[in-house]
C-alpha positions in Angstrom: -23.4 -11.3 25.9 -19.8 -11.0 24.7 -19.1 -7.6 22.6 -16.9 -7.9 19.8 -14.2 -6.1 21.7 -14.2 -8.8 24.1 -14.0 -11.3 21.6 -10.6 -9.5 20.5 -9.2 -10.0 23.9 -10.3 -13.1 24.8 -7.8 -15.3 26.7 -6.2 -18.4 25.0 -3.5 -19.9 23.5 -2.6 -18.2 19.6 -0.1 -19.9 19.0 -0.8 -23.8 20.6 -2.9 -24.8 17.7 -3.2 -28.2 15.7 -0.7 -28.8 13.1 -4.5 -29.1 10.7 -4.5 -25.0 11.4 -0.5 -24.3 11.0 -1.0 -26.5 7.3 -3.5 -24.0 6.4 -2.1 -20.9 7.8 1.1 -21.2 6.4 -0.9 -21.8 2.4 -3.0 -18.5 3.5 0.9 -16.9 3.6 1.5 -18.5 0.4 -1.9 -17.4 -1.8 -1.7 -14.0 0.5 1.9 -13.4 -1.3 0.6 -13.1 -4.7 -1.6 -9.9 -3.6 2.1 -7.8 -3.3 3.8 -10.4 -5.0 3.6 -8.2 -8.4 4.1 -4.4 -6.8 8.1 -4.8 -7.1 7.7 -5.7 -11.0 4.5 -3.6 -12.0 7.2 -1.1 -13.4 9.3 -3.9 -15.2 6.4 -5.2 -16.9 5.1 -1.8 -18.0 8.5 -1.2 -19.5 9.4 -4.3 -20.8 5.4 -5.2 -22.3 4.8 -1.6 -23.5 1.8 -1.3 -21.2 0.2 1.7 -19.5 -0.3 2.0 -16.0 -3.8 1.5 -16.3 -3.1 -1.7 -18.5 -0.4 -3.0 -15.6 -3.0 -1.9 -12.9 -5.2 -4.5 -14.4 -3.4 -7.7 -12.8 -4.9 -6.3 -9.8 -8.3 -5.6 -10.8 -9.0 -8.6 -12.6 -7.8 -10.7 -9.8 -9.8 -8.8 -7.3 -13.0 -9.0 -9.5 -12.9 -12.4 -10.4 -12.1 -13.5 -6.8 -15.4 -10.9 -5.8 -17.6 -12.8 -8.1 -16.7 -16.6 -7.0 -16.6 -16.2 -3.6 -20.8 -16.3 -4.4 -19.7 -20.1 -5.5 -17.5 -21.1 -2.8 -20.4 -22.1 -0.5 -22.2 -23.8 -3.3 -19.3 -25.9 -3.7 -18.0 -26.2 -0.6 -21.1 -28.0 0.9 -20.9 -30.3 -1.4 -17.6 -31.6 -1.9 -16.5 -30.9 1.3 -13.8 -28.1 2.4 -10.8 -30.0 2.3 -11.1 -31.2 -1.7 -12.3 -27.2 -2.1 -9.2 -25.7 -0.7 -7.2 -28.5 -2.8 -8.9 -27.6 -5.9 -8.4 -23.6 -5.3 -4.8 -24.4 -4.2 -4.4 -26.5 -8.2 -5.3 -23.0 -9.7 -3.4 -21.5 -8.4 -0.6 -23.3 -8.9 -1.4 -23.6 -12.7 -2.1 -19.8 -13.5 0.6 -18.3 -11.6 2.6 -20.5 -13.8 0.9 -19.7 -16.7 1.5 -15.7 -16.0 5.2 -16.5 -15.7 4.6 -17.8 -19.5 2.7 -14.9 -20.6 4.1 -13.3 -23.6 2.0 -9.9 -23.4 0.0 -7.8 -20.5 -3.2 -9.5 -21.5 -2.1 -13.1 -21.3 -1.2 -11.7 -17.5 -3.8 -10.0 -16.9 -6.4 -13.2 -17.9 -4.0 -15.3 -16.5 -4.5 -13.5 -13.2 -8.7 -13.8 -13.4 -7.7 -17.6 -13.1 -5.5 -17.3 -10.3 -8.5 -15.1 -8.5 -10.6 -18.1 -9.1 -8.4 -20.2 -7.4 -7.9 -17.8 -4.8 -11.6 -17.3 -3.7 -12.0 -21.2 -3.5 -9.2 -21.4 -1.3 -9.7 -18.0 0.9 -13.1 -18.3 1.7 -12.9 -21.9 3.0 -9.6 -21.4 4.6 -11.0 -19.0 6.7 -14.1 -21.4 7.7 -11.5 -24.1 8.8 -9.7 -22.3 10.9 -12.5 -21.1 12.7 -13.5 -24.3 12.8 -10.1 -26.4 13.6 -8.6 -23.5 16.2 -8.0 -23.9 19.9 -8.6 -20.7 21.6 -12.1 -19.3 19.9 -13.0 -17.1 16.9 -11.3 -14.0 17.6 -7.8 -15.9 18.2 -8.0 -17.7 15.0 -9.5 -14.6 12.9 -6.1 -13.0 14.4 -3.9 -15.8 12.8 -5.9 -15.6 9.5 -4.8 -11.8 9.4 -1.4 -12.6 10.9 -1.0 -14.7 7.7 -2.4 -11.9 5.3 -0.1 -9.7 6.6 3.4 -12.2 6.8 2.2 -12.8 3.1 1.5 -9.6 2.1 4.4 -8.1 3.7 7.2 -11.2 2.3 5.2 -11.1 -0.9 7.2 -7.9 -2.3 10.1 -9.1 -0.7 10.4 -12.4 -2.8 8.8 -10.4 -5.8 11.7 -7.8 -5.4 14.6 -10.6 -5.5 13.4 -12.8 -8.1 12.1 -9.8 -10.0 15.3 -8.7 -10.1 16.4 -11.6 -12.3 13.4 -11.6 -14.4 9.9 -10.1 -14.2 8.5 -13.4 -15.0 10.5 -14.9 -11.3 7.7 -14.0 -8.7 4.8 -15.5 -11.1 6.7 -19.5 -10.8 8.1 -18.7 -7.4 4.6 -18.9 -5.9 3.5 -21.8 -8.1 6.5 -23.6 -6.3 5.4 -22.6 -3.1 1.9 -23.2 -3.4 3.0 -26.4 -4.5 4.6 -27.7 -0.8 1.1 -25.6 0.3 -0.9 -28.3 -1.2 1.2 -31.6 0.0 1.2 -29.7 3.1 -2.8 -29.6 3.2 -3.2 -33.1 1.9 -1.3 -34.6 4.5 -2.3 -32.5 7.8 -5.5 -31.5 7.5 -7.9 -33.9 8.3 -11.9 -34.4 6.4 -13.9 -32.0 7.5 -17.6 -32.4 7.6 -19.8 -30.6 4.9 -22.4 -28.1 6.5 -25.8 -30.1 7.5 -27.2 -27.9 5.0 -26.8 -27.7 1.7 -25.7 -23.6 0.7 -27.2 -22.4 -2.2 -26.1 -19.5 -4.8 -28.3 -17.5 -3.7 -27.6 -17.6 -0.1 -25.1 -14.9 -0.1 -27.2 -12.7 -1.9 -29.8 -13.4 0.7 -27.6 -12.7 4.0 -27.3 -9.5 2.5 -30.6 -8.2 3.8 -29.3 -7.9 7.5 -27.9 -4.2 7.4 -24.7 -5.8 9.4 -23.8 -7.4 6.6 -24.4 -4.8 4.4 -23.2 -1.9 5.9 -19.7 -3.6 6.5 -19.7 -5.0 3.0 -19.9 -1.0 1.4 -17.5 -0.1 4.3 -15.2 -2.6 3.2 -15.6 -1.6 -0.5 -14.7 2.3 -0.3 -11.8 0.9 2.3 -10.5 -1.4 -0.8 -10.4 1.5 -3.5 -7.6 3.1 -1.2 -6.1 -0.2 -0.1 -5.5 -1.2 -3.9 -4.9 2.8 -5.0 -1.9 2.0 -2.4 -1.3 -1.2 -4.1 -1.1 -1.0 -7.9 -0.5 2.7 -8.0 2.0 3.8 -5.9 4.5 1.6 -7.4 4.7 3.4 -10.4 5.0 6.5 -9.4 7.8 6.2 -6.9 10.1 5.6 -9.4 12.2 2.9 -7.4 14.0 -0.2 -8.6 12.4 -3.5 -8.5 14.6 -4.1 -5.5 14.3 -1.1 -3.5 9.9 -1.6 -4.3 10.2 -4.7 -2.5 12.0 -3.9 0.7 9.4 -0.4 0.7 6.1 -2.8 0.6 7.9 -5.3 2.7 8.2 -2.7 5.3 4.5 -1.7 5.1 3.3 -5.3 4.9 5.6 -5.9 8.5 3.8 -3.2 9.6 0.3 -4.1 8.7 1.2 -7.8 10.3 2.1 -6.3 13.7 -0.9 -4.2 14.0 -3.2 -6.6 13.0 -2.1 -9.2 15.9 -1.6 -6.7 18.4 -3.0 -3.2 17.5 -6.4 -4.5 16.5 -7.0 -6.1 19.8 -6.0 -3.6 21.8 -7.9 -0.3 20.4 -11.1 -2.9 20.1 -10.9 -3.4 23.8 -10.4 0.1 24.8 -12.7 2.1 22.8 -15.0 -0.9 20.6 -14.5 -2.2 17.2 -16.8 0.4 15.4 -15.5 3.1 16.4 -11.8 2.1 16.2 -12.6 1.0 12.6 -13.9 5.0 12.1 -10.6 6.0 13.4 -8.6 4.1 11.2 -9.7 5.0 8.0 -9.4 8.5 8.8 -5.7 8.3 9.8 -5.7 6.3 6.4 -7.6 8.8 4.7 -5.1 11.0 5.9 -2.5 9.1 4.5 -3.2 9.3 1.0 -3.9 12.8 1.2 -0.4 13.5 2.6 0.4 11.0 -0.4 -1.0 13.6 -2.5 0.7 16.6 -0.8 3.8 15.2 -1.0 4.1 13.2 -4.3 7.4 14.3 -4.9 9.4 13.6 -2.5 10.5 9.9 -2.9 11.7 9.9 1.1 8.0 11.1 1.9 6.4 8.3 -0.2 8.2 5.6 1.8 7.5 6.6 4.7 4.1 7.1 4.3 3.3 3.5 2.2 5.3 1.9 5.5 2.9 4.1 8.1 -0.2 3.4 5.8 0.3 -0.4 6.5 0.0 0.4 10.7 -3.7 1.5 9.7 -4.5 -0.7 6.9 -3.5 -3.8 9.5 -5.9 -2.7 12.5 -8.7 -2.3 9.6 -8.5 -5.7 8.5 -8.4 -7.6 11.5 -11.8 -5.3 12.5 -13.5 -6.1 9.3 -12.8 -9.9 9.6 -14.0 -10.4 13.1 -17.4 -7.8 13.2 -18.2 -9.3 10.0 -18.3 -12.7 11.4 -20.8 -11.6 14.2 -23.4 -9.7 11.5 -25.7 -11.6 10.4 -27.1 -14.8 11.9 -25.9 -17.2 8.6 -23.0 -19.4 8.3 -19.7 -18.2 8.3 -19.1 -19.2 4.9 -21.9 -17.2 3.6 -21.3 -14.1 5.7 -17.4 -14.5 4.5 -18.7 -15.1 0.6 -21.7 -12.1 1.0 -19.2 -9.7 2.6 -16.0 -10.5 0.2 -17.9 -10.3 -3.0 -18.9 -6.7 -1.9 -16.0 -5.4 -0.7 -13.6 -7.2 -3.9 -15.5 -4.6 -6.2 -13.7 -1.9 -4.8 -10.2 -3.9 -4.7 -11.5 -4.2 -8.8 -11.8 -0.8 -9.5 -9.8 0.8 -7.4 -6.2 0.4 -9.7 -8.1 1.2 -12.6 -9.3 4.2 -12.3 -6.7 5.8 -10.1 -4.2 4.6 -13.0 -6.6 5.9 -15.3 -7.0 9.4 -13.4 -3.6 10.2 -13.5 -3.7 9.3 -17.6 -6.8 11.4 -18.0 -6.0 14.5 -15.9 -1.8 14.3 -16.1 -2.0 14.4 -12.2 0.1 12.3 -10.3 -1.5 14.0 -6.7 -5.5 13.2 -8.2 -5.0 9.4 -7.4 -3.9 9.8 -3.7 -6.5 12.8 -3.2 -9.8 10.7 -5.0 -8.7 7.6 -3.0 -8.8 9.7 0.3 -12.0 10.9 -0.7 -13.6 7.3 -1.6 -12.4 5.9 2.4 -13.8 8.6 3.6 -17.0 7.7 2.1 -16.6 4.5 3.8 -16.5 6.3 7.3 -19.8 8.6 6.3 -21.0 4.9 5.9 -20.5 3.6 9.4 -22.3 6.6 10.9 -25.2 6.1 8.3 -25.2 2.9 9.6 -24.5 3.2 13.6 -28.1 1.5 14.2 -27.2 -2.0 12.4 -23.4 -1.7 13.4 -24.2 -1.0 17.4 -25.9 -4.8 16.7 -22.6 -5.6 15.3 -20.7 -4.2 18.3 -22.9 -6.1 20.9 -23.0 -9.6 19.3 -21.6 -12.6 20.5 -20.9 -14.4 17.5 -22.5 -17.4 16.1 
């Protein structure tokens, strides 16, 4: 029986995959930008919309929460229309409210305007995952390693494009991915092929079923104190390092290269030599440890960069772990363990801006953020040793 490790260091090709896989990998960069896309201009709209932090930190969490709640759908609908016209129809919403944000004429418009784009975003994520699973040459673990090779390029060019066409107007980044995710869509339309619906049809409830194996579970709550400090990172660091919309963008482009690398290279090797579980323990502490330095060193804008650029060498390893042990818990279809898993772990990614926004309002702190974030992935590591009996199941499955 394969461990996960193994699975992470399986020979075969990466890179010699159908042109059906490179279509959808390169509309997982596109939808993957608009995570970082807004980092660069989260000060520009503050200042130019009159918002708070916690009101700008919102365009995270109602795009994390509403992307949480219908990923319970995407199975629902997915089985019976068929993955293909799923993706299309996430890929359409996209494109129409990251265009509409680009109109918006206050923070709120945004910040609705952004629930819309999560719904598109679960409908495409979610499925875009199962087909390239499903259309890959070289098994599971290669082709979770070129959906997070994806995440990261768009995460990490995300700022970099919301940087330069920020710098002409904040409203730039908000149509520059409704163009792109505009060739995404003739892209998947014309290269990647029908794929068949699941024999069976998947229910709403099925996600909240799959959540009684404690595999699921365990890395769902994991995942969900991991997202409060990946989206503290996110939506609040920005505004506190008191950069230019240009200089943002090359600081988050640097920690998105970094999380790309790791998550292709790092994640396979730690797995191998010491097993997913426990390298997943040892990178949330070093991220843990991150924020805290965060926290220690608030005011030094030199320390700041440097420590959002090192965070992203954790925060990569972390997600390529998540994505392929949580594939391998629970003995239901990937779609379901991916829509069970994400709708868990997005609650975090919701609150998570908020209320570290909202801390530093309340308390005048700019350290309390960095220090409560910490503390909340730290919880997530008490987690995985509350739940070493269900996770060693995790660690020794073959997949499914």
């Amino acid at each position: 029986m394969n461990t996960s490790s193994d699975r992470l260091s399986s020979e075969g090709g990466l890179f010699s995959q159908p042109k059906a896989v490179w279509a959808v990998a390169f509309a997982c960069v596109i939808s993957f930008m608009g995570m970082g896309l807004v980092d660069p201009i989260l000060p520009a709209i503050s200042n130019q919309l009159h918002a708070s932090g916690s009101q700008v930190s919102l365009l995270f969490s109602s795009y994390t929460l509403v992307t949480g709640l219908m990923m319970l759908i995407t199975g629902f609908i997915s089985s019976r229309i068929g993955p293909k016209r799923t993706m299309i129809v996430g890929i359409a919403f996209i494109i129409a409210f990251s265009a509409f944000a680009g109109m918006s004429g206050s923070v709120w418009e945004i910040v609705g305007f952004r629930g819309g784009w999560g719904l598109g975003n679960a409908l495409f994520i979610a499925t875009a995952l199962t087909a390239i699973v499903g259309l890959s040459t070289g098994g599971t673990a290669k082709a979770i390693i070129l959906y997070e090779a994806a995440l990261g390029l768009g995460i990490s060019v995300g700022p970099l494009l919301g940087g330069e066409l920020g710098s002409i107007s904040w409203r730039g980044p908000f149509f520059g991915v409704s163009v792109l995710m505009s060739f995404a869509f003739i892209a998947i339309l014309a290269l990647l092929p029908r794929i068949p619906k699941p024999k069976a049809r998947i229910s709403i409830a099925d996600p909240f079923k799959a959540l009684k194996y404690p595999g699921l579970l365990t890395l769902g709550i994991v995942a969900l104190f991991y997202n409060f400090g990946f989206f503290t990172l996110l939506a609040y660091t920005p505004l506190v390092m008191e950069l230019g919309i240009h200089q943002l963008g090359y600081v988050f482009f640097g920690w998105g290269v970094a999380l790309a690398i790791t998550s292709v290279i790092g994640a396979p090797k730690l797995a191998q030599s010491m097993g997913a579980v426990r390298a997943l323990r040892l990178m949330l502490l070093c991220f843990a440890l991150d924020l805290a330095a965060m926290g220690v060193w608030h005011d030094s804008k030199t320390a700041l960069v440097i420590l959002v650029i090192v965070a992203g060498l954790f925060l990569g390893v972390v997600n390529t772990l998540l994505t392929t042990v949580v594939m391998g818990a629970a003995p239901v279809e990937r779609s379901v363990a991916s829509a069970s898993y994400n709708f868990v772990r997005f609650v975090g990614g919701a609150i998570g801006p908020w209320l570290a926004n909202k801390l530093h309002e309340w308390f005048d702190s700019v350290q309390l953020p960095f220090y409560f974030g910490a503390f909340i992935v730290i919880l997530g590591i008490v987690v995985t040793w509350l739940g070493r009996r269900a996770l060693s199941g995790v660690d020794t499955s073959g997949g499914h």
